[in-house]
Structures are given as C-alpha cells and as structure tokens.
C-alpha positions in Angstrom: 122.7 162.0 111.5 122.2 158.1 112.0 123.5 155.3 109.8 121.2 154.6 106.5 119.8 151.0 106.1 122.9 150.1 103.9 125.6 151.6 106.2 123.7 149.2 109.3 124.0 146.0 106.8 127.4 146.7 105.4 128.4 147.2 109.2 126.6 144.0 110.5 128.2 141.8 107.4 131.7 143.0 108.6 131.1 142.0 111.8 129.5 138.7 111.0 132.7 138.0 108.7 134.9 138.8 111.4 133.5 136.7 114.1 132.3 133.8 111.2 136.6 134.2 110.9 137.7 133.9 114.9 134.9 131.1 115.2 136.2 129.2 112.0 139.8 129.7 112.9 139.1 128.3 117.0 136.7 125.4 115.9 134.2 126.7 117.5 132.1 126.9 114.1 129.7 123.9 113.5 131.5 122.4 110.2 128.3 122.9 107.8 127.3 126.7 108.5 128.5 128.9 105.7 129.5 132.1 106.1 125.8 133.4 104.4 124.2 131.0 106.9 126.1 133.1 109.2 125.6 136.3 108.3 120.9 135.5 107.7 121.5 134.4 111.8 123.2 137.5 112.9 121.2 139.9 110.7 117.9 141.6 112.2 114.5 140.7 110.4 114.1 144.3 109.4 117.1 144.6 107.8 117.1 141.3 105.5 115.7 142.9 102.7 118.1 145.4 102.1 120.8 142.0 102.3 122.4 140.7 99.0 125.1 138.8 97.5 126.4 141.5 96.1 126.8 143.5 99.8 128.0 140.5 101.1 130.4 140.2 98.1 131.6 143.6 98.5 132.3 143.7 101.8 134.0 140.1 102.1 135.8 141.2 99.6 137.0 144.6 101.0 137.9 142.8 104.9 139.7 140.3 103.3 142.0 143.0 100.8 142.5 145.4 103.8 143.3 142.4 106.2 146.3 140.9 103.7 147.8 144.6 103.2 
C-alpha cells in the first residue's frame, strides 16, 4: 500500500521545514524566502493542489512541539 496524496505533502512539508530550519540556522538561506516560498519550491507540481495553509500549519506546528519536548 503506497502513501495517499496527503501523507506525500505532509511528508514533503516536514522535510521542507527541516531543511528551510538547518539552511536558516547556517545562513545559507537568502534573507527574503519564507518558509511558504520554501516549501511551493520544494513541492512537485502535481502535488500543489492538495497544499494549504492549514497542512502547512499543522505540520509546522507538530515539528516544532515534538522538537522542544
């Protein structure tokens, strides 16, 4: 059984958070990307549409609570 479309965004996001992070953190991170910016580069065209604030949200949300724990 594969990943559904929301399992492969919600995996890309946490990836893209966690490298947006390391890259922020070196200075390796052009000063005027955001993370969204980010996250639309890294993320394949087909699986845009399923992308929201909301996933994006969530799952910032949910690195950052299990990374200060």
């Amino acid at each position: 059984m594969g990943l559904t479309t929301r399992e492969k965004v919600i995996s890309l996001v946490s990836n893209a958070v966690a490298v947006y992070s390391v890259k922020q953190e070196e200075g390796s991170l052009p000063e005027n990307v955001t993370l969204f910016e980010f996250i639309l580069k890294a993320m394949p065209d087909e699986l845009k549409p399923e992308l929201s604030m909301e996933v994006i949200d969530e799952v910032f949300e949910y690195v950052s609570s299990a990374h200060s724990s």
